[in-house]
C-alpha positions in Angstrom: -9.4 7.1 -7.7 -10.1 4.6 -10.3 -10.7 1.9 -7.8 -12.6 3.7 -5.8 -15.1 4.1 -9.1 -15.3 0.9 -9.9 -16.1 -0.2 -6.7 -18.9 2.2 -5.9 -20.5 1.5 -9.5 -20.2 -2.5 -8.4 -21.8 -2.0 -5.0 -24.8 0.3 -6.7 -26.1 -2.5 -8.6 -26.4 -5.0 -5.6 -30.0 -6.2 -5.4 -30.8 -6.7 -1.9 -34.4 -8.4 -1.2 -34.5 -8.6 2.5 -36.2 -5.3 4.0 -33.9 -5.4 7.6 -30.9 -5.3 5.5 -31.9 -2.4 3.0 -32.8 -0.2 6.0 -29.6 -0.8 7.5 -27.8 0.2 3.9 -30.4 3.3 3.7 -29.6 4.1 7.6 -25.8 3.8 6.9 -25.7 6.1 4.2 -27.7 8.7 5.5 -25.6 8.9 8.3 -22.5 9.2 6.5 -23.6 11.5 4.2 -26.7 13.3 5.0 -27.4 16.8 7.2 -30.6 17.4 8.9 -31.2 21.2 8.2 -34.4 22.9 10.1 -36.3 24.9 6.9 -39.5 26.8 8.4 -39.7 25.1 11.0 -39.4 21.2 9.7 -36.3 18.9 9.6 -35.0 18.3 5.9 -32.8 15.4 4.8 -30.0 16.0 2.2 -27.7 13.6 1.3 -24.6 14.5 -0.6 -22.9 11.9 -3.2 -20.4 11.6 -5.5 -21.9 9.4 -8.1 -25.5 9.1 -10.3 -25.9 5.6 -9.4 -25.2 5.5 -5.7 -28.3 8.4 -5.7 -30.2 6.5 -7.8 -29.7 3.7 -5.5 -30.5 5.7 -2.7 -34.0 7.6 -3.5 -35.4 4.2 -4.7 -34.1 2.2 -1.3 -36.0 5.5 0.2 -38.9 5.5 -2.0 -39.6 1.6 -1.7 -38.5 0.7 1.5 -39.6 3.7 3.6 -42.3 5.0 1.2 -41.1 8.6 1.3 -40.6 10.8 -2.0 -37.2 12.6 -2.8 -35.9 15.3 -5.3 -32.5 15.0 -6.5 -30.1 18.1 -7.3 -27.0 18.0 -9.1 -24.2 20.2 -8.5 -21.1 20.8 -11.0 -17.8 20.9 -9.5 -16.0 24.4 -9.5 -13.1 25.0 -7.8 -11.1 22.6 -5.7 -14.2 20.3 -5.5 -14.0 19.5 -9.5 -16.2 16.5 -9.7 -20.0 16.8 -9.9 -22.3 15.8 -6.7 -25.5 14.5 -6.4 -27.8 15.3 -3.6 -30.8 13.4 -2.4 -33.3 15.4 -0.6 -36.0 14.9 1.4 -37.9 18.0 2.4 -41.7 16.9 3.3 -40.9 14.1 5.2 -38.1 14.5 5.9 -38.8 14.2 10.2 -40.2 10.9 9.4 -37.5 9.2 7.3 -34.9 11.0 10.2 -36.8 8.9 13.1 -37.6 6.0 10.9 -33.6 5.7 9.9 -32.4 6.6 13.4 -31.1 10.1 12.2 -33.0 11.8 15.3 -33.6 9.6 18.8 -37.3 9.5 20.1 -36.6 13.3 21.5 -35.9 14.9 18.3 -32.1 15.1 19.0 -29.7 14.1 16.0 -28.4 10.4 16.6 -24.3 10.6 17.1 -23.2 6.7 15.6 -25.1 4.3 14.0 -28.8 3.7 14.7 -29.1 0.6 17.7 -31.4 -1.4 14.9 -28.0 -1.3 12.6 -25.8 -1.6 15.9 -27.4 -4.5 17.4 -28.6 -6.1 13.7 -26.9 -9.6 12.2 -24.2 -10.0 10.0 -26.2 -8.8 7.2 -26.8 -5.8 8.5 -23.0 -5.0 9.5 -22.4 -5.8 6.0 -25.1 -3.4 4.6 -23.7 -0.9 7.0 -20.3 -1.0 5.7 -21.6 -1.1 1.9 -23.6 2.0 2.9 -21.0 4.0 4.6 -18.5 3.2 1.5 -21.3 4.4 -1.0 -21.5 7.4 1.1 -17.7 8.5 2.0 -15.2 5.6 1.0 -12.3 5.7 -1.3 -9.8 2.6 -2.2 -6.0 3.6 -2.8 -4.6 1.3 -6.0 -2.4 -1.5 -4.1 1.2 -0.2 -2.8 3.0 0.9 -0.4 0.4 3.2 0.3 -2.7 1.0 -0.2 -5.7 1.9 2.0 -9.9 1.1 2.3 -10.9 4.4 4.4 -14.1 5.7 5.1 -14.9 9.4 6.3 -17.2 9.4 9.2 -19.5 12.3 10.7 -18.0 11.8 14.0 -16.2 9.5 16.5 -18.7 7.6 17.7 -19.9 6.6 13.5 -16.8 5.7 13.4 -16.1 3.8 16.4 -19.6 1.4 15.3 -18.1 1.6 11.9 -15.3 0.0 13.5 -17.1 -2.5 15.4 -19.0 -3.8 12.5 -16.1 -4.2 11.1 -14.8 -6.4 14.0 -18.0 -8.6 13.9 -16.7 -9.6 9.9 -13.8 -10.6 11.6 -12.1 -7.6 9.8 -9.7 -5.6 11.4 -10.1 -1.6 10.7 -8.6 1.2 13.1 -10.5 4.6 13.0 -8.7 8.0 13.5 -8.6 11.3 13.4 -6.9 13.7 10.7 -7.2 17.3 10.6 -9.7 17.2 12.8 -11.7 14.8 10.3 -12.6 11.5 11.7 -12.1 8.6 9.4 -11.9 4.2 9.7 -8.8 2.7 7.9 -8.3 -0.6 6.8 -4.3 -1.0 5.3 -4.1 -4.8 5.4 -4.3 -6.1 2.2 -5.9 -9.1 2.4 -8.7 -7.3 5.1 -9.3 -5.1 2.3 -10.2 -8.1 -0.5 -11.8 -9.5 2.6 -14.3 -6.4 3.3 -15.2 -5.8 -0.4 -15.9 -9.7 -0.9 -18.8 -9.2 1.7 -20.4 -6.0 0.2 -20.6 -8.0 -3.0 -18.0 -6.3 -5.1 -16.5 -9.2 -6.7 -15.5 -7.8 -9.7 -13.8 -5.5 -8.1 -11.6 -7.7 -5.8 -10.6 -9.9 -8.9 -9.2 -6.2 -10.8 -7.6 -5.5 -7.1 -6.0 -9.0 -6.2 -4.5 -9.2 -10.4 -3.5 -5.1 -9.7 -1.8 -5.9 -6.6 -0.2 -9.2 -7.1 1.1 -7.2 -10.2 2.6 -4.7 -8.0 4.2 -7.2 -5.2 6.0 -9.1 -8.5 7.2 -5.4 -9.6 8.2 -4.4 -6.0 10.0 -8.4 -5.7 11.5 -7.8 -8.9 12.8 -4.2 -8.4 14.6 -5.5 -5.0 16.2 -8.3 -6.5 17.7 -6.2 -9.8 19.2 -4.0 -7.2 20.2 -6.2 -4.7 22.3 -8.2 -7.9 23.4 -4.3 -9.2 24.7 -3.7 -5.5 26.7 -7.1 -5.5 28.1 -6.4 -8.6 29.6 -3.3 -8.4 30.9 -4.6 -5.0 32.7 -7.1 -6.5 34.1 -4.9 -9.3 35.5 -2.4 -6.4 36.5 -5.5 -4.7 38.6 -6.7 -7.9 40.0 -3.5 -8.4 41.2 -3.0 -4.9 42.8 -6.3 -5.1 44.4 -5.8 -8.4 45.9 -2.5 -6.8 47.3 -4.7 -3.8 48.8 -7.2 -6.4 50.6 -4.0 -8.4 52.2 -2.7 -4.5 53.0 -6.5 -3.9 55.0 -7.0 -7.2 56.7 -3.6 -6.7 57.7 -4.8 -3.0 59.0 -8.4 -4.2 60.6 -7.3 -7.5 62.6 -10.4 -8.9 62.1 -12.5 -5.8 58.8 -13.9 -6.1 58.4 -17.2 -6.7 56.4 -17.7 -10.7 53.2 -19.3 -10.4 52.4 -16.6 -7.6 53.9 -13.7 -10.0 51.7 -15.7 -13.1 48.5 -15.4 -10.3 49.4 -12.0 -9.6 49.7 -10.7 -13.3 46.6 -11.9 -14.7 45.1 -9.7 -12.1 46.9 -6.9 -12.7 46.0 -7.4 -16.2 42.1 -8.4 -15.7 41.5 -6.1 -12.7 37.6 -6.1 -13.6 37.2 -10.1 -14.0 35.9 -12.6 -11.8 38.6 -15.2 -9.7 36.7 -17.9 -12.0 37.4 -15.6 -15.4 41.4 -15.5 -13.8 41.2 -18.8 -13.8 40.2 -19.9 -16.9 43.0 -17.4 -18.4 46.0 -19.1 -16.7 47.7 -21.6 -18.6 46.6 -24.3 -17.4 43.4 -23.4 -16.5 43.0 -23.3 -12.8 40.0 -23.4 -10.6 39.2 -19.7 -8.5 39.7 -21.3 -5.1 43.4 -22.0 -7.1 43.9 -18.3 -8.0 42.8 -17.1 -4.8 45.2 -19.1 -2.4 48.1 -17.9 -5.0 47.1 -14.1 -5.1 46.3 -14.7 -1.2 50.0 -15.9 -0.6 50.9 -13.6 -2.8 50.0 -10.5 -0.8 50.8 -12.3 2.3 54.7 -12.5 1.6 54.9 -9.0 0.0 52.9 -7.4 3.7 55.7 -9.7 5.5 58.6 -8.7 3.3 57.2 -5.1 3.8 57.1 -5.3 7.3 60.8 -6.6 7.5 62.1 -3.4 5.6 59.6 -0.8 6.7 57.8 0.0 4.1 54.4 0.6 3.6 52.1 -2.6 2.4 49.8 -3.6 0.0 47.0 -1.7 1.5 49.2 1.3 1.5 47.9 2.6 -1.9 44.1 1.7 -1.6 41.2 4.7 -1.2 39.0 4.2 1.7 36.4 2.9 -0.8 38.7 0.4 -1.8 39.4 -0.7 1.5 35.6 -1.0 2.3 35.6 -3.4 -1.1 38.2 -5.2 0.0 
């Protein structure tokens, strides 16, 4: 998850000046990774995240935007969750940043997608969304075959919004549902340079775009070395099947064959790994391939006849099926 590091370390240094938008980050991540807990009585915000700076980032949007104090724990992996988490908590007013961010509706009942102020904001706001959500629950797959920008959401309706912010960047992201966990996808390459150029992680796009154009010239390169190792041993299977034909076409004709076609025919006999151009620059004269081919070609073509007159088997008689195929 070395992308996925870099990125969130990027994003957590964004300044963003405009109040509208830095609710809309605050509101985003809260939703994506915050639970509202009832302790004696009163709601409590805690936010769990997977790096220092993203929290950082978090209890001072909280602190400056919203005016609202909030501790933060840290928890050292054990287990199968290894990596340490931080969590952002906000216990005494915590029913107050939960209304203010759209975490509760006006009856006190948790909020199920985005808030409408995020929903229904500008393009900023989609953006801060998306930048909050990935603070809160995204990951980025190294480019491949495999590549992927996905988000974990608390639900389908966060990620249904998720998804329609995503379509308002003119960004195309699909949201499903995997063991029971819903999460937003985005597997097009360019979408995903796309998305992270509008949160602001530019850095990061350049270390993408140079990782994956470094992968499609591996991939390119990889298909072409084996598409040149598949023609070549095709041609050597084809060369020895035809070198096998000459040998059964020699036998067939004996001393009745007329000498430039015998000469033909013997040099692939003797060469039965070379190329018709090799062949022909071993005859004496040299002759071109389209040269050696008509000879071994008419070659072959009298033995099968002569074959056929005494009823004997051909020049194919003594090839493998693999040989065949070659041939």
């Amino acid at each position: 998850m070395a992308m996925t590091a870099q990125v969130k370390a990027e994003l957590a240094t964004i300044k963003v000046t405009k109040p509208a938008v830095r609710k809309a980050e605050v509101a985003s991540t809260l939703r994506f990774a915050s639970g509202l807990h009832i302790v004696s009585g009163r709601i409590v915000i805690e936010a769990e995240l997977d790096t220092g700076a993203v929290a950082r980032r978090l209890r001072t949007d909280i602190a400056e935007v919203f005016g609202h104090a909030s501790d933060l724990v840290i928890v050292n992996g054990s287990g199968i969750r290894r990596g340490t988490r931080y969590i952002v908590r906000v216990i005494k007013d915590g029913e107050a940043l939960a209304r203010q961010t759209g975490l509760i509706d006006s009856h006190g009942r948790p909020a199920r997608g985005l808030p409408p102020q995020v929903v229904g904001g500008g393009m900023e706001e989609c953006v801060a969304a998306w930048r909050g959500a990935f603070l809160a629950h995204g990951s980025l797959t190294e480019p491949g075959r495999s590549m992927a920008l996905e988000v974990t959401c608390p639900g389908p309706e966060a990620a249904l919004a998720l998804v329609g912010a995503a379509r308002r960047l003119n960004i195309s992201a699909k949201s499903r549902e995997v063991r029971n966990v819903d999460r937003v996808v985005i597997r097009d390459g360019d979408a995903i340079g796309q998305l992270l150029t509008r949160l602001g992680a530019h850095d990061s796009v350049l270390a993408w775009e140079e990782r994956r154009m470094r992968r499609e010239v591996r991939a390119s390169a990889n298909r072409l070395a084996n598409f040149d190792d598949a023609n070549l041993r095709r041609s050597a299977r084809a060369a020895v099947a035809a070198g096998a034909r000459v040998e059964r076409a020699l036998e067939i004709l004996g001393d009745d064959v007329p000498d430039h076609l015998k000469a033909a025919g013997l040099l692939r006999v003797e060469n039965k790994q070379a190329s018709l151009e090799e062949l022909g620059q071993l005859h004496n004269p040299p002759l071109t391939k389209d040269a050696v081919a008509g000879r071994i070609r008419r070659l072959l073509a009298t033995a099968d006849k002569r074959a056929a007159e005494l009823g004997i088997p051909n020049t194919e008689a003594s090839l493998s099926p693999d040989m065949l195929d070659a041939d």
